[in-house]
N, C-alpha and C positions, 0 to 999 in steps of 0.2 A: 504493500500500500504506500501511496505516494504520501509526504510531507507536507503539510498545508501552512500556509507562509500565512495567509489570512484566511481566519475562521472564526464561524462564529453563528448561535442561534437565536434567530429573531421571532418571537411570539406576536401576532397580528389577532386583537381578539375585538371583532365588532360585533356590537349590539343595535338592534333597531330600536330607536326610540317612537313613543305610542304616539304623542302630540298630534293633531290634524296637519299643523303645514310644517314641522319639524324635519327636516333631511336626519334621515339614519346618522348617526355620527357612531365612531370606529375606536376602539380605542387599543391601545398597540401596544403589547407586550413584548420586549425585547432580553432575550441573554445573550450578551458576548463573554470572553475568557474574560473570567475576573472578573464579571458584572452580572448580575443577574436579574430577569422577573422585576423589569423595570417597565412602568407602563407611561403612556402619554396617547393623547387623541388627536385621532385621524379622520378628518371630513370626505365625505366623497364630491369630487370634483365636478364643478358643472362643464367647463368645457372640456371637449375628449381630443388631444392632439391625435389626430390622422393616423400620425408613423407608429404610431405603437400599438399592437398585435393586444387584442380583445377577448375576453374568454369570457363566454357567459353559465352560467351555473343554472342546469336545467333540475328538473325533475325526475331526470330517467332512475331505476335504481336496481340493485345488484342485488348482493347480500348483507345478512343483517348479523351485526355485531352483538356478540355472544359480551366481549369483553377485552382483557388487558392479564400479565401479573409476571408472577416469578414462581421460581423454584424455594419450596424450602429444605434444606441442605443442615447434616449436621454442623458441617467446618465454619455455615453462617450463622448458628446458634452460638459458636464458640466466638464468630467476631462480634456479635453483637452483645454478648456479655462481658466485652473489656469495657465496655463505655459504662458512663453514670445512668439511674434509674431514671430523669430527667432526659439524657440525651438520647435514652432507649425511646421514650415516650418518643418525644421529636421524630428517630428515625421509624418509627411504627406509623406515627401518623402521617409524614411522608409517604411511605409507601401504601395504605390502606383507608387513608381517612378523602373524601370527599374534597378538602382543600390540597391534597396531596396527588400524588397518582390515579388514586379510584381505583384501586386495582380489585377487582371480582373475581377472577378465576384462578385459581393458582394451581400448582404440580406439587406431590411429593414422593418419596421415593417408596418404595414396597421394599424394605429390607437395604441392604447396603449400595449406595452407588459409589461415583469415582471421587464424591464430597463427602462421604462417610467420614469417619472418625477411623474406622477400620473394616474388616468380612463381619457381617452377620448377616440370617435372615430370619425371620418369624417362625423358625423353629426349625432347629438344626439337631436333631434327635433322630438320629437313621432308622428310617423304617418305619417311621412314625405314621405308618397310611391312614390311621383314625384322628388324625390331629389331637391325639391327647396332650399333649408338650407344645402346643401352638402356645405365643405367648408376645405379647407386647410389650414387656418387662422392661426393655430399654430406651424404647419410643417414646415410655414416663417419663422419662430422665431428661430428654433431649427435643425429639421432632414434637410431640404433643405440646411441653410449654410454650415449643417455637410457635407452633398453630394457634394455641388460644390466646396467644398473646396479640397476635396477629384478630384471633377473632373477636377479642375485649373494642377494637377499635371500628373493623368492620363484620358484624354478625351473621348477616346475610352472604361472605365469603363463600364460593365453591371452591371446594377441594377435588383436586381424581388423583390419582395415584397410580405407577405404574413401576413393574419390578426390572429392575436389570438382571437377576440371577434369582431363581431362582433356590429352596435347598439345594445344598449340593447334591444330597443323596438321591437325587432327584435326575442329576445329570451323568452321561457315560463317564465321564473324568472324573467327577468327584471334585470339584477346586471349583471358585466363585469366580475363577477366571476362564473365557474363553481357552489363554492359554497362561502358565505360570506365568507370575513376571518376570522372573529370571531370560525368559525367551521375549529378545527382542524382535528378531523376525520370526518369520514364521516356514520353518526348513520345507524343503520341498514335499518330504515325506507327509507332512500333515499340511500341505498347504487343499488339501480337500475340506479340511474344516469349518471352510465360509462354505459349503454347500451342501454339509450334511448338517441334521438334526441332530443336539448336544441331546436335548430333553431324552429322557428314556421312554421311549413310546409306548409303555404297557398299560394296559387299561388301569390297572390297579394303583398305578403312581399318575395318570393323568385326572383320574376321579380324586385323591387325596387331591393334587393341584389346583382343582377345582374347589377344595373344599377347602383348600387355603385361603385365596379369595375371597369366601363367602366369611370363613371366622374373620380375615381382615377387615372387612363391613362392619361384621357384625360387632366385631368388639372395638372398634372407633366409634361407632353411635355409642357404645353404652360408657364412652369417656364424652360424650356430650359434640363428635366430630361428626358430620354427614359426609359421608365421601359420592359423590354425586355421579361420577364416571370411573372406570381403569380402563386405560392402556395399556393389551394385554401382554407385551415384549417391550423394553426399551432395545431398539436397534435391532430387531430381531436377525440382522442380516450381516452384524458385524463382529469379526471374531478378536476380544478384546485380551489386554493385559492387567484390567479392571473386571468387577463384575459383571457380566455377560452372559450369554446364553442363546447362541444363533439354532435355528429353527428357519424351516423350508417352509413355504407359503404354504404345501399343502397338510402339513402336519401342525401348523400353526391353526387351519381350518377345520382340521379335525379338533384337535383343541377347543376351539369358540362351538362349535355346532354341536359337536355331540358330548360335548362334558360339559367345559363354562356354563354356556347357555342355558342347558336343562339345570344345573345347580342354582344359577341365581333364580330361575322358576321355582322348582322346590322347596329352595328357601323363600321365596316371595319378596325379594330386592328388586325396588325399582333404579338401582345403581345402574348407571348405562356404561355399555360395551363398546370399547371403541376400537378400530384396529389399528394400531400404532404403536410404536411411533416407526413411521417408516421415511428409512437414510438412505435409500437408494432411487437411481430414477425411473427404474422399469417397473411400469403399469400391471404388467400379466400379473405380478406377486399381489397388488390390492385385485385384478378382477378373480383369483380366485376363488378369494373369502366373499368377496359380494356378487357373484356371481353364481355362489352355492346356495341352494335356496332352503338349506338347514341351518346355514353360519349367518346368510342375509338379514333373515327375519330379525336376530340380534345384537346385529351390527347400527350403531345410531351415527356413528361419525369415524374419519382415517383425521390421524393427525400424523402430520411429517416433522422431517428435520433436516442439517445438514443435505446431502447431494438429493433426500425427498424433495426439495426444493424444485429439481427438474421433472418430478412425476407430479405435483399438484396442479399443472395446466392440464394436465391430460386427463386426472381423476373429476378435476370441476369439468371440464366438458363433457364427460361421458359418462357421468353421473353430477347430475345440475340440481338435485334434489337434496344432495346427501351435504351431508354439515363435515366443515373441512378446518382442521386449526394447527397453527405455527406451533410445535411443540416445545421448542429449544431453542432459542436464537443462540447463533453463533459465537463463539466465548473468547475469539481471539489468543491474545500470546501475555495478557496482563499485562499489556500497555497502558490500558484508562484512559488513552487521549483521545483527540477530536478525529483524525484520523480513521479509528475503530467505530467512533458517535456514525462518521457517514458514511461506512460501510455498513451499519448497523439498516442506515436509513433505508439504503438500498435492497436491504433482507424486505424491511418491513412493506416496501412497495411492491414487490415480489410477489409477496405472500399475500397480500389485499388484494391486488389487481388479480389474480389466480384463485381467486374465493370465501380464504381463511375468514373464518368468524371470529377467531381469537389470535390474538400475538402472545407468546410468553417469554418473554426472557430466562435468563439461563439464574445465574448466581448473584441474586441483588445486594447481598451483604458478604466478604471476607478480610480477611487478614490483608496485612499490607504486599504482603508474598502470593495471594493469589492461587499457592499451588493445589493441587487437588493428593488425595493421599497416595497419587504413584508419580507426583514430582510434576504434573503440567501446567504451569503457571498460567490464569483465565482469566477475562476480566471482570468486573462486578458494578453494580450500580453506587457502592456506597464500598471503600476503602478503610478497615481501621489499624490505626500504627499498633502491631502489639506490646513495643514499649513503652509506648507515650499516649495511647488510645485515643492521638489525635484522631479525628476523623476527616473522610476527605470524598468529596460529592463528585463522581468524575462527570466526563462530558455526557457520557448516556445514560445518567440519571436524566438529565435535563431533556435529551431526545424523549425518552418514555414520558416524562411527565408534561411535556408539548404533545403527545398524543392522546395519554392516555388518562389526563383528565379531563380534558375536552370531549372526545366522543364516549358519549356514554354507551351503556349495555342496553339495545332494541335499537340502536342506531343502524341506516341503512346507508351502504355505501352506494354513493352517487356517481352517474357515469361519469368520468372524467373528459371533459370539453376534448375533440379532436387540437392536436398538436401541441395540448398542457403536458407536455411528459414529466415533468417536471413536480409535481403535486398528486394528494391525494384527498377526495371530496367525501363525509358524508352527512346525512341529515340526521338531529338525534329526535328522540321520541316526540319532544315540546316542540319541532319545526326549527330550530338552529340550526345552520349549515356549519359544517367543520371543513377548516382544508389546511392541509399539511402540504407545502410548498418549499423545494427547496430547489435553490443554485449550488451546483456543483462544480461548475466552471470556475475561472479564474476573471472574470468579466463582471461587474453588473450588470441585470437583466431587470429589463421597465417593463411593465406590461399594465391596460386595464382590466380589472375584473368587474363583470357586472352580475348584477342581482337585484332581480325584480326593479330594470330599467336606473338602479343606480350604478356609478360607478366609481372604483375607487384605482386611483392608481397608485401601483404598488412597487415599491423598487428592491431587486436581491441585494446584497452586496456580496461579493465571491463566498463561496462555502459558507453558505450558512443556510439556516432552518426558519420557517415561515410557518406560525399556527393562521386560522382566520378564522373565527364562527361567526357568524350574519345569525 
């Protein structure tokens, strides 16, 4: 990623005022590096000079937004507990509170990811196919306080959860890694292992799997958590040196159709099934589970990630019905700079313009090191020094919260004007227009935008970010 000399995000937030002869007035929230969430009003212009390129904001519209959020992670329980009870509060309600991000839908892990603390999963007791030894013992300690902390501020919060590994005893290897960590590549003798099934396919351990899921449900409600969806594979497709568990589309189908599925019936979970999170870009792997009409009936949404990226134009157009969500934005290298903010932007245009009802980001709070517990240094929305528990707001905090407090959740994204490539439109429930506009160029970019016969002209200045609600 290239080095940006000037940078910078500018917040444009207009409001129409009621008065009979009042012209709408606009009022303009701007962040640059080192400034923030600065506002000042913006009139819309009566005369419209000629030379500059017009975009009007119609009414056509897409999909409707689900929502916004993050991941909760042990290793960000750990950075958020260096700070003071006060500073905890601040960064809670930054992330959750209606003056903050608004964030509604968030991710958590089913058992240990690559943000663990270390391996575990919800019951690591070999053989255990009656989940007697199922147990959320540790969750106490760590992801539950993370979550009700998080739900003290927003209550109405949806949680889903989705497991990167399964028990081991559960898989042909035995280890919560795809492969040891010890192995850095992957020798040619086992380089089949991205294409075979890890899980052990026998009915008697995929029905226990099933029934793992449903005690997970079930014993999160009875700590006062609603888990609303899972995602039944993280990465199902990628053979890791972290917890992992690759699975072949069609064994992944047999899974949801004839075990999952009848278990959350049996037990009577309206907890929705989702098939994801899929990192790869071939379509045939989502048409086989929606395309089976035992796994279909229970499948409510695919959510992607990583190179899924290139299979969500194809799964929104050949299935325009089915609910589709960003599951993981991209974590970078633990940079934190602005840099990563507008690559970030570039995911999030991606992924709207291709369907997704929801964006989630990766890791909203860690350490000042970033790294994950097998050494990958990520980045985070909120940084804290573990000697000094300074804290430190990086640039995409401020991307997400120019999003995703603004469009709310039933918000419908709006077609974007031919030749705006540049921006993203939608309407929220109350009739407020939102648009996320941004110059990537090295140039300033003038243009007017109209709405409902006003107009306002609007100026980029190079690399920077542009909010607008009307």
């Amino acid at each position: 990623m290239k080095t940006l000399n000037s940078c910078c995000f500018i917040l444009f937030t207009i409001s129409l005022l009621t008065g009979c002869n009042e012209q709408p007035a606009a009022m303009l929230t701007s962040s640059t590096e080192g400034r923030y969430w600065t506002q000042s009003e913006l009139q819309p212009v009566s005369e419209t000079p000629g030379e500059l390129e017009r975009f009007e904001i119609t009414g056509s519209y897409e999909q409707t937004m689900d929502g916004f959020g993050a991941v909760f992670n042990e290793l960000g329980w750990d950075a958020l507990k260096m700070v003071s009870e006060e500073e905890m509060a601040e960064i809670l309600a930054d992330f959750y509170s209606e003056e903050g991000f608004n964030f509604t839908i968030c991710r958590m892990p089913i058992g240990a990811n690559d943000y663990a603390r270390d391996w575990y999963s919800l019951n690591d007791t070999p053989g255990d196919l009656a989940m007697e030894h199922f147990n959320i013992d540790r969750d106490r300690t760590i992801l539950i306080p993370y979550i009700k902390a998080a739900l003290e501020v927003r209550p109405d919060l949806q949680i889903w959860g989705s497991p990167w590994c399964p028990p081991v005893w559960m898989k042909v290897n035995n280890h919560y890694a795809c492969r040891p960590a010890e192995v850095n590549d992957l020798p040619e003798s086992r380089a089949g292992e991205e294409n075979n099934t890890q899980f052990i396919m026998e009915k008697s351990i995929l029905d226990a799997y099933a029934n793992y899921f449903v005690k997970y449900i079930e014993t999160y409600r009875e700590e006062g958590i609603d888990i609303y969806a899972v995602h039944v594979q993280n990465e199902p497709n990628s053979c890791q040196n972290f917890p992992s568990c690759v699975w072949t589309a069609e064994d992944l189908n047999t899974f949801i159709g004839r075990h999952l599925g009848p278990a959350f019936e049996e037990a009577d979970l309206d907890t929705e099934i989702w098939y994801g999170t899929v990192e790869r870009p071939s379509i045939e792997k989502v048409d086989t589970v929606l395309q089976d009409p035992l796994s279909s009936k229970y499948v409510k949404g695919v959510g992607f990630q990583w190179a899924g990226k290139h299979c969500i134009p194809k799964v929104n157009k050949k299935y325009p019905e089915m609910k589709l969500m960003q599951t993981e934005s991209e974590c970078g290298n633990g940079s934190n700079d602005w840099a990563a903010a507008e690559y970030t932007w570039s995911l999030m245009k991606h992924y709207m313009e291709n369907g997704a009802n929801a964006y989630i980001y990766w890791n909203s709070i860690l350490d000042e090191t970033g790294k994950s517990m097998w050494g990958w240094k990520q980045n985070s929305l909120i940084s804290v020094n573990s000697q000094t528990a300074e804290i430190s707001r990086n640039p995409e905090f401020y991307l997400m919260k120019h999003l995703s407090h603004f469009v709310k959740p039933g918000a419908k994204k709006l077609v974007t004007p031919a030749g705006m490539d540049f921006g993203l439109l939608f309407e929220n429930p109350d009739g407020e227009v939102v648009g996320l506009l941004v110059n990537e160029t090295d140039e300033v970019k003038s243009f007017l935008l109209e709405k409902d016969s006003h107009n306002y002209r609007i100026e980029l200045v190079p690399h920077s970010f542009h909010t607008i609600v009307i």
